[in-house]
Structures are given as C-alpha cells and as structure tokens.
FIKOLZA-1660 file (N, C-alpha, C; in steps of 0.1 Angstrom, whole numbers, plus 5000, padded with zeros to 4 digits):
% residues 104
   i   px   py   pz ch aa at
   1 5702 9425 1743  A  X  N
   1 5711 9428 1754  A  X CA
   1 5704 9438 1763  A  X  C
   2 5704 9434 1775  A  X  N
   2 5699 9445 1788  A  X CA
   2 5711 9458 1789  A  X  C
   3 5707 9471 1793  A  X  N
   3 5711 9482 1796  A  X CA
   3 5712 9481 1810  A  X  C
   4 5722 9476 1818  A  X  N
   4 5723 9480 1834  A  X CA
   4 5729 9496 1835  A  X  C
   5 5723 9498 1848  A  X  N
   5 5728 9511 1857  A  X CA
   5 5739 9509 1857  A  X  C
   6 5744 9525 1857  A  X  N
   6 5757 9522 1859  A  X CA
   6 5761 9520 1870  A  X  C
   7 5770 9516 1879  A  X  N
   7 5775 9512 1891  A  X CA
   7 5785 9529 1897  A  X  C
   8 5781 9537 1904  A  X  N
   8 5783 9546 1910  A  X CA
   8 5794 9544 1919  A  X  C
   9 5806 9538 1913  A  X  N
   9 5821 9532 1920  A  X CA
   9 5830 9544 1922  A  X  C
  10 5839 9542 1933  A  X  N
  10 5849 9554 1936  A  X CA
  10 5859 9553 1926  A  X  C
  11 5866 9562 1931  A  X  N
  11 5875 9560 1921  A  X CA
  11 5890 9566 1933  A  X  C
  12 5902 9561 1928  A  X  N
  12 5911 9559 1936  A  X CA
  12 5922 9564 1932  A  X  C
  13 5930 9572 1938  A  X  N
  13 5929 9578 1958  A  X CA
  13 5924 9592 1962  A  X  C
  14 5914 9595 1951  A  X  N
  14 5903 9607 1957  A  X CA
  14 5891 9606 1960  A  X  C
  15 5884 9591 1958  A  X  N
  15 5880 9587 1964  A  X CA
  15 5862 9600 1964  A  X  C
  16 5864 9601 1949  A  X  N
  16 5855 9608 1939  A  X CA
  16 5845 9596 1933  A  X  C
  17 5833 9599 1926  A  X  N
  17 5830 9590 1921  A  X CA
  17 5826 9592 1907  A  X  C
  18 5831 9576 1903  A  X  N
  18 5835 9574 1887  A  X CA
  18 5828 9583 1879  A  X  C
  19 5812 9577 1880  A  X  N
  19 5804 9583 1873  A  X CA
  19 5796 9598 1872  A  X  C
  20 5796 9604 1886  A  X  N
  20 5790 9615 1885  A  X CA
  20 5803 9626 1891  A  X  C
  21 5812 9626 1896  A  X  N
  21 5820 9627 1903  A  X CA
  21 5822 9637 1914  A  X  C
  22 5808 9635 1922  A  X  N
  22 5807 9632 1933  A  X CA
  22 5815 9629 1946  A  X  C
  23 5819 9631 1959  A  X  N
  23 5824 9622 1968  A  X CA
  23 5817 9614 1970  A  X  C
  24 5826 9602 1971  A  X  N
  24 5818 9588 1973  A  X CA
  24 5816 9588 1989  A  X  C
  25 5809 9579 1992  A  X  N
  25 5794 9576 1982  A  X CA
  25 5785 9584 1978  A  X  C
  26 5784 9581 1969  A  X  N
  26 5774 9596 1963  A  X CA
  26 5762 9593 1961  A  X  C
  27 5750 9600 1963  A  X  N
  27 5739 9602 1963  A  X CA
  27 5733 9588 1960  A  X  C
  28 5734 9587 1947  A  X  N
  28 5731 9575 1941  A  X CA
  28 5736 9560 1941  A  X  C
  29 5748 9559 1950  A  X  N
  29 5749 9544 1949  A  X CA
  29 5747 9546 1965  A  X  C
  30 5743 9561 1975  A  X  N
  30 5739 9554 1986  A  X CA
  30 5724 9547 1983  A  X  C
  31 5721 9557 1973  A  X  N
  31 5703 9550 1973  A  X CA
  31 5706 9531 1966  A  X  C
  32 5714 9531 1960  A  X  N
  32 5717 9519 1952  A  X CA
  32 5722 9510 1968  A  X  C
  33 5731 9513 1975  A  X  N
  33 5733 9499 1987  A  X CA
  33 5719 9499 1995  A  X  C
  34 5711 9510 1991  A  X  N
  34 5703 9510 2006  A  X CA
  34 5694 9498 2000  A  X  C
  35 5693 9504 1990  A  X  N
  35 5683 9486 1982  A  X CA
  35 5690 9477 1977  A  X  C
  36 5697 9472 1977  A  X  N
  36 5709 9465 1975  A  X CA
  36 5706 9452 1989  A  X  C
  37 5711 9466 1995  A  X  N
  37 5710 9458 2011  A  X CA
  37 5698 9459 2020  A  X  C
  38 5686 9464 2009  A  X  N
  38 5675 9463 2021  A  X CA
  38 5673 9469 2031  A  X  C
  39 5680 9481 2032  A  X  N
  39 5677 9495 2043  A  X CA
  39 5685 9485 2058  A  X  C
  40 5693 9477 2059  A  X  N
  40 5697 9468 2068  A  X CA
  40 5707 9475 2072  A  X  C
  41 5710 9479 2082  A  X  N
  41 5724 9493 2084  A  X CA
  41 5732 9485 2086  A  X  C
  42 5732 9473 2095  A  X  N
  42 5744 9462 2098  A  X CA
  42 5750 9458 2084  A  X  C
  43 5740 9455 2074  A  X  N
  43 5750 9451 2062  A  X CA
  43 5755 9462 2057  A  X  C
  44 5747 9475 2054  A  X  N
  44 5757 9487 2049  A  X CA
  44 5769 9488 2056  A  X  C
  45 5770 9489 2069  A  X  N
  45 5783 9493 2073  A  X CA
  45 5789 9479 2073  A  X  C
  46 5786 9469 2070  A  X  N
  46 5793 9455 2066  A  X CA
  46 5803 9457 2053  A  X  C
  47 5794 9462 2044  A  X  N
  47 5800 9463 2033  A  X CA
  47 5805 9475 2029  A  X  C
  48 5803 9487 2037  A  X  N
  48 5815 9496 2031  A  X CA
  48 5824 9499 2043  A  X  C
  49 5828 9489 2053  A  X  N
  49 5842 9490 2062  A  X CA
  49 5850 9488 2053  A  X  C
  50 5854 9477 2041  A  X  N
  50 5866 9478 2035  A  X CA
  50 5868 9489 2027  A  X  C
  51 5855 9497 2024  A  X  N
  51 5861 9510 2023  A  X CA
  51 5866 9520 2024  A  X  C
  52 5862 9519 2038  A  X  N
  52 5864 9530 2048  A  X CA
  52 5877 9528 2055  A  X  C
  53 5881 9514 2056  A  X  N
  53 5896 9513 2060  A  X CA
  53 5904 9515 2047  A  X  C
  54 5900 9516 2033  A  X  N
  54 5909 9522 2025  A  X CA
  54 5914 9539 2023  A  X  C
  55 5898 9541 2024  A  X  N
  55 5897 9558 2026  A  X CA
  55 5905 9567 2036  A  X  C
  56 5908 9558 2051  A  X  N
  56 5914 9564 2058  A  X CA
  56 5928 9563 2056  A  X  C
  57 5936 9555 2044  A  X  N
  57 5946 9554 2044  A  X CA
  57 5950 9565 2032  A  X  C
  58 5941 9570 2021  A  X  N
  58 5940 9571 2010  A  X CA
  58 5936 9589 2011  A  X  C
  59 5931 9593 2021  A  X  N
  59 5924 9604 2017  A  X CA
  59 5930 9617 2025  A  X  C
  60 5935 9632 2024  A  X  N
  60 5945 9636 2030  A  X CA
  60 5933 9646 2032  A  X  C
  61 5933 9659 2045  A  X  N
  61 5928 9672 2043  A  X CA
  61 5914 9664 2052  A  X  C
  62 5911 9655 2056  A  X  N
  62 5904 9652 2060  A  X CA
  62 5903 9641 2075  A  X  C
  63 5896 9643 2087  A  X  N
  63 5899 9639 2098  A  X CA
  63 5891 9630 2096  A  X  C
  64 5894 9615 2105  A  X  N
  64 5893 9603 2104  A  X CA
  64 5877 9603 2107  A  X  C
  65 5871 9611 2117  A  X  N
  65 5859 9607 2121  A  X CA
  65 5851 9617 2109  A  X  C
  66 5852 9629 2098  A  X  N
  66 5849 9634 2086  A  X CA
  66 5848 9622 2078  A  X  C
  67 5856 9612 2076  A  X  N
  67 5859 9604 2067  A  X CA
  67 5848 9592 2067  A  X  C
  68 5849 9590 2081  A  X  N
  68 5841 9578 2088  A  X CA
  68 5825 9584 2089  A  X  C
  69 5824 9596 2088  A  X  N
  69 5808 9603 2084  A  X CA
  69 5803 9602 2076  A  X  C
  70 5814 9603 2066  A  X  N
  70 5809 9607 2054  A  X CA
  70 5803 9587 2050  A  X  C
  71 5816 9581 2051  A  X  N
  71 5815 9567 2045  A  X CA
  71 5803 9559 2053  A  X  C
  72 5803 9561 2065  A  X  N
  72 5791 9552 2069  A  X CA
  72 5784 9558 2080  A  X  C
  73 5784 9566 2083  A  X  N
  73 5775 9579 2090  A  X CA
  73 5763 9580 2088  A  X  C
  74 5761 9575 2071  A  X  N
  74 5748 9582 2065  A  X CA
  74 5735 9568 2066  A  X  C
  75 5744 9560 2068  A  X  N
  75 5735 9543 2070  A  X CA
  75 5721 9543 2077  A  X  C
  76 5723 9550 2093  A  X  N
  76 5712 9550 2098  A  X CA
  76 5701 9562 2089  A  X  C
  77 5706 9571 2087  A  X  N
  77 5699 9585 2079  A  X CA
  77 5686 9583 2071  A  X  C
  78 5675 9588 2068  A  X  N
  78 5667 9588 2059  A  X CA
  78 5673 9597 2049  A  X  C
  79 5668 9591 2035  A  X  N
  79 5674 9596 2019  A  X CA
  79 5674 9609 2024  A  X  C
  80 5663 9618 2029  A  X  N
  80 5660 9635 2029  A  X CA
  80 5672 9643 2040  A  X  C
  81 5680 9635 2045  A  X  N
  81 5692 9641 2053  A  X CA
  81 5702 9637 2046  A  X  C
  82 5701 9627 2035  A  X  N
  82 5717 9627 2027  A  X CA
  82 5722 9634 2023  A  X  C
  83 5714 9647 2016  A  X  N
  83 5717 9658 2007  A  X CA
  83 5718 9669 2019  A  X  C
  84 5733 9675 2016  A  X  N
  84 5737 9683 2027  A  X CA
  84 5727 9696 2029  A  X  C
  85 5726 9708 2036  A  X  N
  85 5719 9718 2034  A  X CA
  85 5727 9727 2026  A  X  C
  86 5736 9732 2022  A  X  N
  86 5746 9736 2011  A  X CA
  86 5740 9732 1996  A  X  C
  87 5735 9720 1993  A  X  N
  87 5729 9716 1982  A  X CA
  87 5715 9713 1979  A  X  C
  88 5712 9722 1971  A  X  N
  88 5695 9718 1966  A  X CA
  88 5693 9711 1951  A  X  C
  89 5686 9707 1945  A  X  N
  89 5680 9702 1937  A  X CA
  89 5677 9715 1926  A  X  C
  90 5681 9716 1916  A  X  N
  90 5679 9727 1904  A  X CA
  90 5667 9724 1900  A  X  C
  91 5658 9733 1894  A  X  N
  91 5645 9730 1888  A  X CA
  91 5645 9718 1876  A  X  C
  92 5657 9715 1873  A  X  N
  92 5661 9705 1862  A  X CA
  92 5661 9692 1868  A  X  C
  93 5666 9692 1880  A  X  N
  93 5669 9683 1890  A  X CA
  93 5683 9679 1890  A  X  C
  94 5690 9686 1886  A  X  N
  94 5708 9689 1890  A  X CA
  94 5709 9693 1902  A  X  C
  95 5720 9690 1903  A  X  N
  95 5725 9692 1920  A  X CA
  95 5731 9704 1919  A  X  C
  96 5729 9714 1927  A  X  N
  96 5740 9727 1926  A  X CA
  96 5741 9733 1937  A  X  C
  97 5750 9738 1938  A  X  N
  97 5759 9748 1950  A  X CA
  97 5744 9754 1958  A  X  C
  98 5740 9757 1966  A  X  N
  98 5731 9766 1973  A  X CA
  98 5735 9777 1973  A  X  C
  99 5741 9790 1973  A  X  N
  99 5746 9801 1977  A  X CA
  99 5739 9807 1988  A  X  C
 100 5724 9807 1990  A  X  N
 100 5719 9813 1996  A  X CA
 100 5709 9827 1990  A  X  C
 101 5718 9828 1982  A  X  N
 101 5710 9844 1971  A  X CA
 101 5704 9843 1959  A  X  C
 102 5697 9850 1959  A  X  N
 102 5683 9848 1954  A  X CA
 102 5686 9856 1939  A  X  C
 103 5684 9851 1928  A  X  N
 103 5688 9862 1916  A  X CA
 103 5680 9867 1915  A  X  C
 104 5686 9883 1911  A  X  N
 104 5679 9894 1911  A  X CA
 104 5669 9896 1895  A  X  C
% end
C-alpha cells in the first residue's frame, strides 16, 4: 500500500486548514496547486473561485477583497512572498510568530 500526502483541505466555516491548521490555503497545499496545476495562474484561480465564493459567504471579521487576497491573490506570487513578513521559519523549520526581539 502507497503512503499519499496528506491533502491540506479547509475545513468549514473557518475556513482553517484540516491538517496543519493554518488559514487556508496554507503554505503547503499552495505549493501542492501550484504543481498540481503547473504554476498556470488561470487554472489556480479556476479552481479555487468555488472557494472563494464559499469563503465570502462563510467567513466573518474579514473584508471581501482580504478574503479574495488571501484565496487567490497569492497565484501570481513567487513561493518566497507567500510567507508573510510576521512569519519566519524556526531553526527546526516550524513556522512561528516573528516578534521582532531578539532573546536575550
């Protein structure tokens, strides 16, 4: 029996994700559509408008064009702008908060 990836799916109506729980799309199932779909931005935003018309029905605290940034904003982007500046890479390679301060 093959071991597949897990599938980095939201989850609903926070629209968090299943497996890391992350906002979706999260890091890794953006890297997963971008090969999926071949770096092709027309199909990315092909295939997450039905999510994006869910999201905006689904997700509160948040303005439609935030929503529409987050969900398919990042299409044209290279991987090295997906990761916000607020977040760095831990020497582990965990994702963690940035604070800015340096421990003493």
């Amino acid at each position: 029996m093959t071991d597949y990836p897990a599938i980095h799916g939201p989850s609903r109506p926070d629209w968090d994700c299943l497996v890391c729980g992350e906002p979706w799309p999260c890091l890794t199932r953006k890297r997963q559509l971008k090969e999926l779909c071949q770096c092709n931005i027309r199909t990315l935003v092909h295939y997450l408008s039905p999510y994006l018309s869910d999201a905006l029905q689904d997700i509160d605290g948040m303005s439609a064009a935030e929503i529409t940034e987050r969900f398919v904003g990042w299409c044209s982007r290279p991987l090295e702008v997906w990761i916000s500046p607020e977040r760095e890479r831990t020497p582990t390679g965990d994702i963690g908060t940035h604070t800015g301060e340096e421990a003493g």
